[in-house]
Each structure stands twice: as C-alpha cells, then as structure tokens.
VOVEX-392060 format. One line per field, with one value per residue: residue number from 1; x, y, z of N, C-alpha, C in turn; residue in three letters. Coordinates in steps of 0.001 Angstrom, whole numbers, padded with zeros to 6 digits. Layout:
residues N
nr (NUM_...)
npx (X_...)
npy (Y_...)
npz (Z_...)
capx (X_...)
capy (Y_...)
capz (Z_...)
cpx (X_...)
cpy (Y_...)
cpz (Z_...)
rest (ALA_...)
***
This chain:
residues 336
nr (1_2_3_4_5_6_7_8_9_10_11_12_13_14_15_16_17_18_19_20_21_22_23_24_25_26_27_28_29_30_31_32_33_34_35_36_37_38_39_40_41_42_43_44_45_46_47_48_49_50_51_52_53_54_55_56_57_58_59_60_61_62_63_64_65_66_67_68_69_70_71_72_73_74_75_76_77_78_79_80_81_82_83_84_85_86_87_88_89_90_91_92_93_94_95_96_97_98_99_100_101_102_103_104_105_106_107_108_109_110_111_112_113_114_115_116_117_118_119_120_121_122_123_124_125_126_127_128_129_130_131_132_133_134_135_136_137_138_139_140_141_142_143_144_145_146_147_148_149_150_151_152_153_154_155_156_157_158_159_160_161_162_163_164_165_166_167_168_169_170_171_172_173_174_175_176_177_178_179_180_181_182_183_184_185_186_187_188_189_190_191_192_193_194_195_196_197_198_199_200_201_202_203_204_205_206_207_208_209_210_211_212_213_214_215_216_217_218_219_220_221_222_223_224_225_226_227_228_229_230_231_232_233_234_235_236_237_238_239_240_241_242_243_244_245_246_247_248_249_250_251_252_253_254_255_256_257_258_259_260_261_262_263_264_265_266_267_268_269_270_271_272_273_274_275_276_277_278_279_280_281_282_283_284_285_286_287_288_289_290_291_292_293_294_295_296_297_298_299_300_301_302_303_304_305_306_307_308_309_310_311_312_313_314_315_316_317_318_319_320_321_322_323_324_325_326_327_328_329_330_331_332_333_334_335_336)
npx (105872_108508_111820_114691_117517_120677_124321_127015_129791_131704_135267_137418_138989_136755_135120_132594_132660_130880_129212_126636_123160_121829_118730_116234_114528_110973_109467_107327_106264_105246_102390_101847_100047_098174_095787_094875_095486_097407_099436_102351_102898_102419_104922_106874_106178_106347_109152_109987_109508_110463_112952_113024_112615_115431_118092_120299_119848_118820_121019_122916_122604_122744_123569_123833_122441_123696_122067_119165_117229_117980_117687_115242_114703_116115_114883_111693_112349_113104_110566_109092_110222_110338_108359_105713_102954_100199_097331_095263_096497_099038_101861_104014_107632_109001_106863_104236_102549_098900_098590_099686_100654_100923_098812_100371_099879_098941_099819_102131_103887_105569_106323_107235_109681_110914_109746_110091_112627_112505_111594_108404_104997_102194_099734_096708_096792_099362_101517_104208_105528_107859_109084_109836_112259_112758_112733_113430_116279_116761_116647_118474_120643_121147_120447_120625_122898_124786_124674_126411_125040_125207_127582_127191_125737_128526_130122_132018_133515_135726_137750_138034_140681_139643_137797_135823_133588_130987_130709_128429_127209_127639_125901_126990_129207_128368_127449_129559_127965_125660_122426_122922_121710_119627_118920_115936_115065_116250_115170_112429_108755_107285_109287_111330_113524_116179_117483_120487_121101_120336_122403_124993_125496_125372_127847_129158_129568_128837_125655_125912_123884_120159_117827_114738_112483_113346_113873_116278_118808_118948_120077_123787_125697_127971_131645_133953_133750_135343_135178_133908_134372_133492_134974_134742_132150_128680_127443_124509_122608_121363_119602_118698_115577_115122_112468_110903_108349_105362_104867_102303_100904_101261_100741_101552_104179_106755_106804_108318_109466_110803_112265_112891_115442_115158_117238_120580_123908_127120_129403_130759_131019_132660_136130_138591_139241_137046_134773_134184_131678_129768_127091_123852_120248_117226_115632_113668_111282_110432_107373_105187_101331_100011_101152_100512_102648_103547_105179_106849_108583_110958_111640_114138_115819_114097_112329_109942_107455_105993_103337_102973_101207_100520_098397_097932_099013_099864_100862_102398_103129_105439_105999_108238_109134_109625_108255_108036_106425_106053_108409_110426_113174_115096_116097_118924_120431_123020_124199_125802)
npy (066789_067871_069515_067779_069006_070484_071001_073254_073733_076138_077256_078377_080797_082035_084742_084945_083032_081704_079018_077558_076510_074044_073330_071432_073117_073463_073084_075069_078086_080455_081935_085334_086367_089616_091552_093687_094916_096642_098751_099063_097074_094962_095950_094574_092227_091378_091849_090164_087557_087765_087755_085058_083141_083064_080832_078829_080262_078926_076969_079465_080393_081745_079702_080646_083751_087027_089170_091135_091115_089778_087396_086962_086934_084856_082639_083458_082823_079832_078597_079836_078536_075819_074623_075137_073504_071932_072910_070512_068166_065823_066416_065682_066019_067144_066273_067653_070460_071332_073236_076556_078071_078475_079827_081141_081113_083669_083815_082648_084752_087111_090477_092618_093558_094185_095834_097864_098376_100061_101784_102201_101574_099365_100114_100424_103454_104202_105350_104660_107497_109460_107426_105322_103668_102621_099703_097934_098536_098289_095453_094779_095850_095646_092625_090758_091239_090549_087783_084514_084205_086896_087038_086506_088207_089882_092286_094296_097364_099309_102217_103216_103766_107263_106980_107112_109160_110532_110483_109317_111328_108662_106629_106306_104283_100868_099075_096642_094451_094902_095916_097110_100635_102355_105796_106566_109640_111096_110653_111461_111049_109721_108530_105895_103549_101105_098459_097295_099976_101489_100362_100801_103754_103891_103365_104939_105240_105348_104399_103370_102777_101268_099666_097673_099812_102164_104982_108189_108868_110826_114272_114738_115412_116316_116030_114490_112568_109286_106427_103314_099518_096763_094466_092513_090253_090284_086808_086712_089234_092305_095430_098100_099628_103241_104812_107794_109839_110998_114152_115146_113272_110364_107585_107230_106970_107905_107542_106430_104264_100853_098994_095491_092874_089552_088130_088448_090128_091151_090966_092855_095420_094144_093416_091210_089275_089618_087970_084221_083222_085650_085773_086478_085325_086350_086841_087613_090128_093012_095074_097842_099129_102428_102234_099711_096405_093767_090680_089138_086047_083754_079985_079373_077324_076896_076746_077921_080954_082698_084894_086635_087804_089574_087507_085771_083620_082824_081155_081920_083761_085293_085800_087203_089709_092300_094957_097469_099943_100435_098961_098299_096323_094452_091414_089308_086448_084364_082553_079675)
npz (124071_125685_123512_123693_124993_124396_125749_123981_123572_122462_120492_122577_120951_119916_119558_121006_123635_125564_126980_124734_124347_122668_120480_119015_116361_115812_112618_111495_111565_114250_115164_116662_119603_119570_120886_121285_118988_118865_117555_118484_119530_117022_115365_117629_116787_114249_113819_115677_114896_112143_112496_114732_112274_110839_110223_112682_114860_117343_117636_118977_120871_124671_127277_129895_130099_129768_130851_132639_130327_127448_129429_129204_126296_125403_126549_125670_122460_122714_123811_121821_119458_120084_122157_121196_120425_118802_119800_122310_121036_120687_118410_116559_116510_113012_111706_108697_110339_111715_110067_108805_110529_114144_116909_119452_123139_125079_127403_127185_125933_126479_125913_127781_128447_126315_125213_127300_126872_124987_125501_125547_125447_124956_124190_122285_121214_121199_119377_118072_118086_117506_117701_115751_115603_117106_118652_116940_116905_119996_120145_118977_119621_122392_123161_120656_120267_122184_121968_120324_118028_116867_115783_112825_111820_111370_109712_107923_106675_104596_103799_100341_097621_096037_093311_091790_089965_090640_094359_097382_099988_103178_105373_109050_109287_108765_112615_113726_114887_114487_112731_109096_108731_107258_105952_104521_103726_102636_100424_097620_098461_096365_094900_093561_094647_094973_096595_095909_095093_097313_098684_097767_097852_100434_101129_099829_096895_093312_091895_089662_087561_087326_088974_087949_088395_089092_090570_089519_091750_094845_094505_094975_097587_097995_097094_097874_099468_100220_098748_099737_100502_101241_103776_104829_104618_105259_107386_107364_106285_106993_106801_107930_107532_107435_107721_107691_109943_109230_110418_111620_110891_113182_111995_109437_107325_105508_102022_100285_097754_097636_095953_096523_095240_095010_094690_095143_094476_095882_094854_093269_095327_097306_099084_097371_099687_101328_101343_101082_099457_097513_097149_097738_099337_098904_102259_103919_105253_106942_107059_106961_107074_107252_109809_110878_111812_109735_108595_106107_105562_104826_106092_107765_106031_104528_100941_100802_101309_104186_105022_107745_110182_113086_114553_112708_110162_107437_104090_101436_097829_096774_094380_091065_091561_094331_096072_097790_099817_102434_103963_106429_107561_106061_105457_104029_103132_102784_100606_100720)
capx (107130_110108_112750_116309_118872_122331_125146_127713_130950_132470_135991_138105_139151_135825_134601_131594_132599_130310_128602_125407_122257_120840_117770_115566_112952_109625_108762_106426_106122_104522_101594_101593_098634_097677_094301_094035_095790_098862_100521_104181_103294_102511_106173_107426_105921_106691_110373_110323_108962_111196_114932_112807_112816_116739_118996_120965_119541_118555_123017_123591_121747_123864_123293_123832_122372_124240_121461_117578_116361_118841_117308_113803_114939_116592_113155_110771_113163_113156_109529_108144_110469_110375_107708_104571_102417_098472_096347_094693_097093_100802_102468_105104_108355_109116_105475_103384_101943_097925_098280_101050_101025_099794_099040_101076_099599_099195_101178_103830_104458_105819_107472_107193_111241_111519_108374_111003_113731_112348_110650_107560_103673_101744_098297_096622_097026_100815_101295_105327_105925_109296_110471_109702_112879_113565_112508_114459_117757_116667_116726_119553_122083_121066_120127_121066_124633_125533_124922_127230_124455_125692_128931_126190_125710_129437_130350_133314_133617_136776_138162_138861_140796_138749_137852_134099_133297_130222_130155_127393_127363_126395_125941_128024_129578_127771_128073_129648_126803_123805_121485_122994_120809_119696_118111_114964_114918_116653_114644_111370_108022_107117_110604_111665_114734_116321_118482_121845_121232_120909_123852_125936_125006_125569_129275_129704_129620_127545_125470_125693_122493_118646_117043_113398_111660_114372_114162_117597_118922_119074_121382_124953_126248_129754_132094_135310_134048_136119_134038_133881_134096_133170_135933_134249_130648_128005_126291_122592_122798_120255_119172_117005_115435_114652_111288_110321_107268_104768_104621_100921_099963_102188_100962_101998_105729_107719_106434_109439_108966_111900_112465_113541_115650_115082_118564_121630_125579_127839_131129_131163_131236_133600_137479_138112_138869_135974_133662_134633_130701_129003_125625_122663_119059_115922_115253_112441_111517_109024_106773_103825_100706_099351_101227_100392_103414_103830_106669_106911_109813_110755_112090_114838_116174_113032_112123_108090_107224_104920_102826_102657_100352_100103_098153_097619_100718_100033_101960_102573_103947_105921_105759_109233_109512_109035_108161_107078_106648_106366_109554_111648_113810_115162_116877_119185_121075_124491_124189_126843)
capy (066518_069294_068547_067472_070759_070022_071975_073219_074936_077343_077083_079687_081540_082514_086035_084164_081816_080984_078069_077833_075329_073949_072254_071364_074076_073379_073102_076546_080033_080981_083351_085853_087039_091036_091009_094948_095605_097290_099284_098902_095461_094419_095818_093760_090705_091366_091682_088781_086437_087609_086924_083982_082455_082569_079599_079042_080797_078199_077154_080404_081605_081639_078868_081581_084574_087985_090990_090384_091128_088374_085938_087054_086835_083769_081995_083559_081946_078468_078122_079697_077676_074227_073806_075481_072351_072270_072403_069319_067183_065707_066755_064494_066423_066198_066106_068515_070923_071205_074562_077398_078813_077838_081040_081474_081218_085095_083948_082126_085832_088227_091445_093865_093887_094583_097568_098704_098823_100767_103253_102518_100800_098409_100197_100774_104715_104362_105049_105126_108913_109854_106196_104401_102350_102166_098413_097597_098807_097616_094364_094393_096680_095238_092127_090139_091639_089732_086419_084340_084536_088648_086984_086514_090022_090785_093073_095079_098105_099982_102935_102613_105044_107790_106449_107223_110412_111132_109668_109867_110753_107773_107183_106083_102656_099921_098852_095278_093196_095366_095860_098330_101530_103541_106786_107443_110877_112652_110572_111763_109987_109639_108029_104461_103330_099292_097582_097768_101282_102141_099916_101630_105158_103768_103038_106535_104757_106148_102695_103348_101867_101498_098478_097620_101201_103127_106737_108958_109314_112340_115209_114912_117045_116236_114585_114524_111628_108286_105266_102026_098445_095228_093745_091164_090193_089085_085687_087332_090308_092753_096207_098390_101430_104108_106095_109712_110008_112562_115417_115590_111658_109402_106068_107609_106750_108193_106510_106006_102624_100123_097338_093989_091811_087964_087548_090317_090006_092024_091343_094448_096349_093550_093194_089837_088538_089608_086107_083243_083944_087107_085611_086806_085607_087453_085825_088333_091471_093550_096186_098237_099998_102627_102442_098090_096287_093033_090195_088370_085302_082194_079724_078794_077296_076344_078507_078603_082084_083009_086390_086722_089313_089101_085924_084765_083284_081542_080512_083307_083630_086841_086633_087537_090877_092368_096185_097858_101398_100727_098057_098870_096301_093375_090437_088818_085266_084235_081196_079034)
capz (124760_125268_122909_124619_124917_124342_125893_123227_124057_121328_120534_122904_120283_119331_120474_121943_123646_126296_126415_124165_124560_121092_120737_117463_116096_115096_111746_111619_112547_115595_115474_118161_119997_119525_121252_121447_117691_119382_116597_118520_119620_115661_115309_118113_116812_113092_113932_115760_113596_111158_113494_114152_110777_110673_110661_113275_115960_117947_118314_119299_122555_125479_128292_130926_129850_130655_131641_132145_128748_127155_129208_128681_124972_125396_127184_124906_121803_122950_123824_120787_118316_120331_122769_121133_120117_118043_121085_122171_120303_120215_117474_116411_115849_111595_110567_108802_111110_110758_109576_108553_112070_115466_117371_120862_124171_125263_128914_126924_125267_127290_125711_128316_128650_124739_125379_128272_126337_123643_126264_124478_125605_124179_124711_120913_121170_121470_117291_117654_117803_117051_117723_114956_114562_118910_119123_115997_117434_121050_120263_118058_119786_123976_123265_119894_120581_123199_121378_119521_116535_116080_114519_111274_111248_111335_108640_108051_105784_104493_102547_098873_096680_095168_091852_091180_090223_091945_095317_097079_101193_103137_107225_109420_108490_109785_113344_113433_114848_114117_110822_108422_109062_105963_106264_103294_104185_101032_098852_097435_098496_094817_094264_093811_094671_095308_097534_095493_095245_099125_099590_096816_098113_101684_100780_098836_095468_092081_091888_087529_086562_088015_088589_087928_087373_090127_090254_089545_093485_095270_094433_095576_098256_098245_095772_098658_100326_099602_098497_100497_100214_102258_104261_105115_104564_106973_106660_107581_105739_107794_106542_108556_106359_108740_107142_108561_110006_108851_111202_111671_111220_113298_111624_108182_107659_104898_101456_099412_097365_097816_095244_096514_094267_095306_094199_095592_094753_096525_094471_092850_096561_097968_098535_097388_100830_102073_101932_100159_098369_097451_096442_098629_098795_100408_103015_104612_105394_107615_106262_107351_106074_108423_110944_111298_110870_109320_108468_105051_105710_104280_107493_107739_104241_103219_099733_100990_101567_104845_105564_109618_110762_114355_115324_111293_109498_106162_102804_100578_097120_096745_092650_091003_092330_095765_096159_099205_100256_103440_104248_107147_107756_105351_105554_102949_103527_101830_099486_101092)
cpx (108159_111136_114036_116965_120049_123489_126049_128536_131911_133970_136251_138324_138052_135504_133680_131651_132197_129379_127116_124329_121448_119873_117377_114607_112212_109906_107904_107017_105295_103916_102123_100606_099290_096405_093619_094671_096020_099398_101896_103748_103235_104031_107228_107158_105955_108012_111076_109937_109909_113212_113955_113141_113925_116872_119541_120867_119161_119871_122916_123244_122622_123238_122873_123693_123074_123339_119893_117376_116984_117798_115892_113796_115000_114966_112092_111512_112878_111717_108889_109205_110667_109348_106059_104113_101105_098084_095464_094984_098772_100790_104268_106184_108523_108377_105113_102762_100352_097874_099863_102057_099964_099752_099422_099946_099363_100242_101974_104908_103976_106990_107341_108965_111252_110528_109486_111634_113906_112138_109136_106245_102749_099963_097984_096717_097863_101046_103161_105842_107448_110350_110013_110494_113432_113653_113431_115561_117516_116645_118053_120907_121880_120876_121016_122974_125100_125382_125813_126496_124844_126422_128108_126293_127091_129664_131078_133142_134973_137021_138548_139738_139903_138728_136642_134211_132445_130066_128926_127709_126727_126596_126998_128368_129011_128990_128539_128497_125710_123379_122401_121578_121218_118616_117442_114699_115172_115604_112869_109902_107015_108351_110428_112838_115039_117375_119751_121759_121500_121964_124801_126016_125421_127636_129456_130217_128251_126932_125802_124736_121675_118468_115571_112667_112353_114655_115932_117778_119011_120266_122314_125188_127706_130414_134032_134735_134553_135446_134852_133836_133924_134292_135845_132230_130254_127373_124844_123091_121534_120492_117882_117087_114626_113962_110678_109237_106757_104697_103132_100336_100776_101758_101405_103415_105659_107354_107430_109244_110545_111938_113749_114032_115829_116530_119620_123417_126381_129157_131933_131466_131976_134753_137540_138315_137913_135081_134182_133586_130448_127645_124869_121538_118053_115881_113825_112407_110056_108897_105573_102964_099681_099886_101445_101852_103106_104951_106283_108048_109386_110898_112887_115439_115297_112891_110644_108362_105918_104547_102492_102305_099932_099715_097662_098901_099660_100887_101441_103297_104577_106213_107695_109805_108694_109023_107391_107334_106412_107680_110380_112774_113489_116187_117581_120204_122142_124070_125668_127111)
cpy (067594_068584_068682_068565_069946_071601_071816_074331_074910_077250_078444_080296_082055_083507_085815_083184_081086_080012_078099_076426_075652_072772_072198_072255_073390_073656_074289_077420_079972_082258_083553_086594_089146_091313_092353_095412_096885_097779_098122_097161_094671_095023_094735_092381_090524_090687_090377_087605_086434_087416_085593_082296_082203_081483_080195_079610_080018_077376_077907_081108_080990_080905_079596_083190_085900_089128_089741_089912_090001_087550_085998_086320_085244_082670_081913_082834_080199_077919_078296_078528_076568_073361_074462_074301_072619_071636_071230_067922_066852_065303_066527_065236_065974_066512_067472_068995_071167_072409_075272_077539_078625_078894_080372_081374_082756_084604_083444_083422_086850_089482_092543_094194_094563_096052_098603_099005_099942_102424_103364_100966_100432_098874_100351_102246_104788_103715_105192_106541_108816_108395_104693_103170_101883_100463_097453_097336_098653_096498_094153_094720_095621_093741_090932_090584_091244_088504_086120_084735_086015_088140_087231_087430_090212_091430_094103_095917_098881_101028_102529_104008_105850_107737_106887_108912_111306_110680_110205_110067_109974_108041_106605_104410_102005_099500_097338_094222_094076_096011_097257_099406_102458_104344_106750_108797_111872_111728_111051_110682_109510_108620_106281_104378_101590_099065_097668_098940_101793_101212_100610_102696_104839_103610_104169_105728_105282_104532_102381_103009_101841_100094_098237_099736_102142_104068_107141_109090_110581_112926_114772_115862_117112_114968_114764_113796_110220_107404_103890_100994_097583_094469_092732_091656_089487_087587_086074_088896_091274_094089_096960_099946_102493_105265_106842_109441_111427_113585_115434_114395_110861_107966_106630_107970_107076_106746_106030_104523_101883_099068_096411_092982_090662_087620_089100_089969_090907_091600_092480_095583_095145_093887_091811_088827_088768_088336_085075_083203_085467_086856_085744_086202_086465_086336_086141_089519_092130_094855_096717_099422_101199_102447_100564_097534_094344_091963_089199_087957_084100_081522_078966_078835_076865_077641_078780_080313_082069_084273_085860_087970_089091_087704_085195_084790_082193_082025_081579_082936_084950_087242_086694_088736_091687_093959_096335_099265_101821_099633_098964_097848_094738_092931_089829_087530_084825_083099_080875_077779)
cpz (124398_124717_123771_123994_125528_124548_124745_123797_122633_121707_121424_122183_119686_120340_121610_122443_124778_125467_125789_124463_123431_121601_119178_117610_115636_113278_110792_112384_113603_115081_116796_118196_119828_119566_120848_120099_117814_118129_117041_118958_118195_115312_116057_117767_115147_112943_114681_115568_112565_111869_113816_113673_110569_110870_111913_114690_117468_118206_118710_120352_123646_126816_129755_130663_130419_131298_131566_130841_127975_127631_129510_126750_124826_125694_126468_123223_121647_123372_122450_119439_118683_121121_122813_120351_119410_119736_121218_121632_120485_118886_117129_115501_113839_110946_110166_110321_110963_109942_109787_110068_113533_116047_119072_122076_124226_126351_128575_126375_125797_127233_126300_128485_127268_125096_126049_127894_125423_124192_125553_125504_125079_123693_122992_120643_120968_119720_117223_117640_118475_117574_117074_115205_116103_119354_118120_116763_118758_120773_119260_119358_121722_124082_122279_119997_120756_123201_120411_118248_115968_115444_113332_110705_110476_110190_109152_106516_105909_103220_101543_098316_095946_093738_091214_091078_090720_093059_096064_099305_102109_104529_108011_109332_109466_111080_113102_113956_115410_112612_110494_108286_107551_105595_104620_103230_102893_100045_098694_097733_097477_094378_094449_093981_094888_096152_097202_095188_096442_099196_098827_097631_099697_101910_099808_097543_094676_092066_089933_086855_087712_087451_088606_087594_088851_089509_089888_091279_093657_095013_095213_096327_098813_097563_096624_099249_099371_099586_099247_100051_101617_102036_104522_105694_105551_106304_106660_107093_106128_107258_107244_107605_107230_108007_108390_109066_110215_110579_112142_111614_111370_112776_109965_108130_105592_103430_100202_099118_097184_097137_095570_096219_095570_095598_094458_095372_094984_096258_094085_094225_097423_097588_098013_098318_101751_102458_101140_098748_098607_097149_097807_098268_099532_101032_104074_104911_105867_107242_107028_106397_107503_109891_111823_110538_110669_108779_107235_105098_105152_106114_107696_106096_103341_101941_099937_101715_102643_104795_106890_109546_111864_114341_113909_110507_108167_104637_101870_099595_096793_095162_092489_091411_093334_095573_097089_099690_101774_104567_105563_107733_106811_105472_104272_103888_102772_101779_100029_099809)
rest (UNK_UNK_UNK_UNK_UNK_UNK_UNK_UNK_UNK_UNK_UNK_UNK_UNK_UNK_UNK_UNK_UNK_UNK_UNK_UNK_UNK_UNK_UNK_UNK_UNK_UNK_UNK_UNK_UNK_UNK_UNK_UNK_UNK_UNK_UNK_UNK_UNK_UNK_UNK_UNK_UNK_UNK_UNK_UNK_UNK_UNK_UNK_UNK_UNK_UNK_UNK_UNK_UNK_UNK_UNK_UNK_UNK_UNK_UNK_UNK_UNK_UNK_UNK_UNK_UNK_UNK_UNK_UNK_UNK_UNK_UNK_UNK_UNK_UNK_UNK_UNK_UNK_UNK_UNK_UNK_UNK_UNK_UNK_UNK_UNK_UNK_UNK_UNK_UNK_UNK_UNK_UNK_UNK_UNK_UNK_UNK_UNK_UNK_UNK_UNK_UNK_UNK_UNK_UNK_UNK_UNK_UNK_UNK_UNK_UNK_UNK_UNK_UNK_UNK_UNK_UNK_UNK_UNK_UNK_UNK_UNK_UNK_UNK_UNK_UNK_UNK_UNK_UNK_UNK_UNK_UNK_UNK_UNK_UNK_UNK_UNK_UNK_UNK_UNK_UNK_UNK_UNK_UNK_UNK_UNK_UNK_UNK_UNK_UNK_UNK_UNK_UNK_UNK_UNK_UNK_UNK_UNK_UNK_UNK_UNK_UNK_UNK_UNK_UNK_UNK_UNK_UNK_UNK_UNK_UNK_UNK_UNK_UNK_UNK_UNK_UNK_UNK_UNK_UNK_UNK_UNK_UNK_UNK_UNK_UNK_UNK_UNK_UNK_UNK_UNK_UNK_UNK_UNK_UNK_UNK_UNK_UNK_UNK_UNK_UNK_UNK_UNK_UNK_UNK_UNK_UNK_UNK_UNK_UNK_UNK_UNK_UNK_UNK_UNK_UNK_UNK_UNK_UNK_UNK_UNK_UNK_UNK_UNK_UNK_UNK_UNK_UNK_UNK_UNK_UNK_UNK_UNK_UNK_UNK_UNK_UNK_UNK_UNK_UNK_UNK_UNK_UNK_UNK_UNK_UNK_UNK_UNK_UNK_UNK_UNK_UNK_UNK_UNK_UNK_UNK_UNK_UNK_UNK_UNK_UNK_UNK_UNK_UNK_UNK_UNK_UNK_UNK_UNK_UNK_UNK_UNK_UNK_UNK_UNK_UNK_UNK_UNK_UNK_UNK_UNK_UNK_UNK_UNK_UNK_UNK_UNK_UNK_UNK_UNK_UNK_UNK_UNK_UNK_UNK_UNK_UNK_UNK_UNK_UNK_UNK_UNK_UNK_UNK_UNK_UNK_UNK_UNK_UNK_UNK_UNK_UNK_UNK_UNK_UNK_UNK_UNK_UNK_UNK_UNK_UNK_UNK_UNK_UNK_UNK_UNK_UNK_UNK_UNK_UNK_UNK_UNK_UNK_UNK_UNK_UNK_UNK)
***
C-alpha cells in the first residue's frame, strides 16, 4: 500500500516557500540495479543512496516541481524511499525489513536526466574522463538547489582579521546550497591528510596540529590571504573532494588518503552566532576503488552503518576510524 502524502505549506518568509508533499520513508536503503557495471552509473547510484539516507528529505521536495529534472528527481525520491516493497509480500510499514536492502525494480530507476545533465552515458566504457565530479555538482547545483532541503546545506563564510601566520590559499568560498568543493591536487599521493585539515586550509587557516597519522600540508604560496570563519553553519554538512585523474588511466583517481573523524567540531572555525551547536557526526560518505564507486551511510538517525554497492546494501561496521584514499564526497550531520 502507497503511504498517504500530506501537503505542507512553508511559512512565507521562508526562501522556499512553495508548497512541499511529505510522506513516511521506508525503513531501508534501496539497492539499485547496475546490470552492465556502469562505472558513472555506480557513481550515480552511490551518490544517491547517500542524499538518500538524509533526514528530512522526504519534507522538503516541492509539490510542483520547477524544471524536468526536479521532477524526475522528485518521482524517483518518493518511490524509492516509500513505495519499494519485498517482492511477493506486504510489508507492513515499521517492521523489520527481510534484509538490509531490497534491490529496485530496473523501470522504477530511471537516471537518464541525471546522465544528461552531467553530459555523460551509462554504457561500461564511459570511465568518467575529465568529469569525474560532473554528476556530483549536477545534482547538487540544477537540481537539489531548487528544494527547500538546500536550506541544510546553507553555509555562510566570512573574513577574519589576519591573525595566523601562515595561511594557507583555499578555493572559492563555498556556494550557499552546494557541497563545499576541495581540490586534492597540491597534496601528494603518498600523503595523508583529515577533514579538519581540508576545512582549515579551505578557510586560509594553519590547522596547528595533525590528526591520526596526517602528513605536514602542502607548501604555502601566499601568507596575504585573510583567514575565514563560519557565519553560519549548515545542518548537513556536505564536502565533495575533487581527486585528479591520472592522465593515462581514467579509472585511477588521485590517491591521497583522507582520514574521517566519526566525531567533527567546528567551534574553533565558527563566529559564535553562527549555529546555536558546532558538534558534527559522519553521517556517510562515497568512495571508489578503480574507478567503481560506492556509498558507506548510516539512515537517517539511526547509528547502524550500511555498505551500498549498486544492487547489494548490507550492515557495516566502520570500526573507530574511517580512512579512504579514494573518498570523494562526505557527509557530516549537526548533533541538534
């Protein structure tokens, strides 16, 4: 049975304030089919497994979508998190599911709009060349934009007085409702680096200390830029890490190793009206080896950990610390 959708209208004063239609999610992840073990389609179905898994997402889609792709988005959304069922059976909102992940229909999942957007085809030859991170930022910047859920994202950055003595230069300040983008490029693919480091370094701050076994960062190349703070924090704290790809073997991306703390506070790079908290947790993050990508998420607020790999999703423990050399885009969640 389809669950009942409730219209909700957003105060006027809210940026978004068309009307939205909530329903209840499922319980589980949704496998998705990858019959021909699609490189870019194991990206497209990494990344969305892992938006997903968010809270909230299911308030925030817009009743009357504004462009196609939206309400492709919107469609594909609401079937896979409310009206995919265990075949052969009703499945009684609530309950255990029989298993982690039920895999998708193939005709209920249909991302040829997201393929379009990217400029990019699903065939298994098609290894990403030179647009690794296009489906990323197509679905962020054309799509998730133009929902109320971007508020999450929002994030605001501002000048500070020059106080640090080495800063470091970072990119261009995040946009307000899309993933902070952070180039691996200067760092060595021998190197380690962590999460409060690229955000330090992304905000022209020295980070002062290494966490877990984090290399020294790359040389300075200018100590005249002014260091940054957070004006206001997002509630989904999104990070996409944008690795090189080799020259000569497009499934071989840029192997810089990225350590993942579980646990992230961003007081030290806040003003103090920035959030009311600063406490972060992981909340997920997609990775690949070769070129295949993959999504390791909790769901929602549960603390279980899944691995989704195309059409197999099961219960994962991610240990106390997360490291990955091939990560490109991670999620963190504010502890309300």
């Amino acid at each position: 049975m389809v669950p009942p959708r409730i219209f909700v209208l957003p105060p006027d004063d809210d940026p978004f304030h068309d009307p939205c239609l909530t329903y209840a999610p499922n319980d589980f992840i949704v496998a998705l089919p990858n019959p021909s073990s699609s490189l870019p389609l194991s990206l497209l179905n990494a990344t969305l497994q892992c938006v997903l898994a968010l809270p909230q997402l299911n308030e925030s889609l817009p009743a009357v979508p504004s462009s196609p792709a939206l309400a492709s988005f919107v469609s594909l959304a609401r079937v896979l998190q409310s009206e995919i069922v265990p075949p052969g059976m009703e499945w009684e909102r609530g309950a255990p599911p029989p298993s982690p992940g039920i895999l998708a229909p193939e005709s209920t999942v249909d991302l040829s709009w997201w393929l379009a957007l990217s400029g990019l085809d699903s065939t298994p030859s098609n290894v990403l060349v030179d647009a690794p991170s296009a489906p990323i930022v197509a679905l962020f910047d054309h799509v998730l934009s133009k929902t109320r859920f971007a508020s999450l994202f929002h994030s605001e950055v501002v000048p500070q007085p020059a106080t640090f003595a080495n800063p470091t230069p970072p990119p261009s300040p995040p946009s307000p409702f899309t993933p902070i983008s952070i180039s691996l490029a200067p760092f060595s693919e021998s190197a380690t680096t962590d999460i409060p480091a690229l955000i330090a370094r992304m905000l022209n701050v020295s980070p002062g200390f290494f966490h877990f076994g984090s290399s020294p960062p790359p040389p300075l190349s200018s100590s005249s830029l002014t260091p940054s703070k957070f004006s206001r924090l997002p509630t989904h704290l999104l990070i996409h890490l944008d690795r090189p790809q080799s020259a000569t073997t497009p499934t071989t991306f840029h192997k810089t190793q990225v350590e993942l703390p579980l646990e992230l506070d961003l007081s030290f790079h806040s003003l103090p009206n920035a959030a009311r908290k600063t406490f972060y947790r992981l909340h997920g993050f997609v990775t690949q080896t070769n070129g295949h990508f993959l999504t390791y998420t909790r769901l929602r607020a549960s603390r279980t950990w899944f691995k989704c790999d195309d059409g197999s999703v099961e219960r994962f423990d991610v240990g106390l610390r997360v490291a990955s050399r091939g990560v490109v885009l991670v999620v963190y969640m504010r502890e309300e």
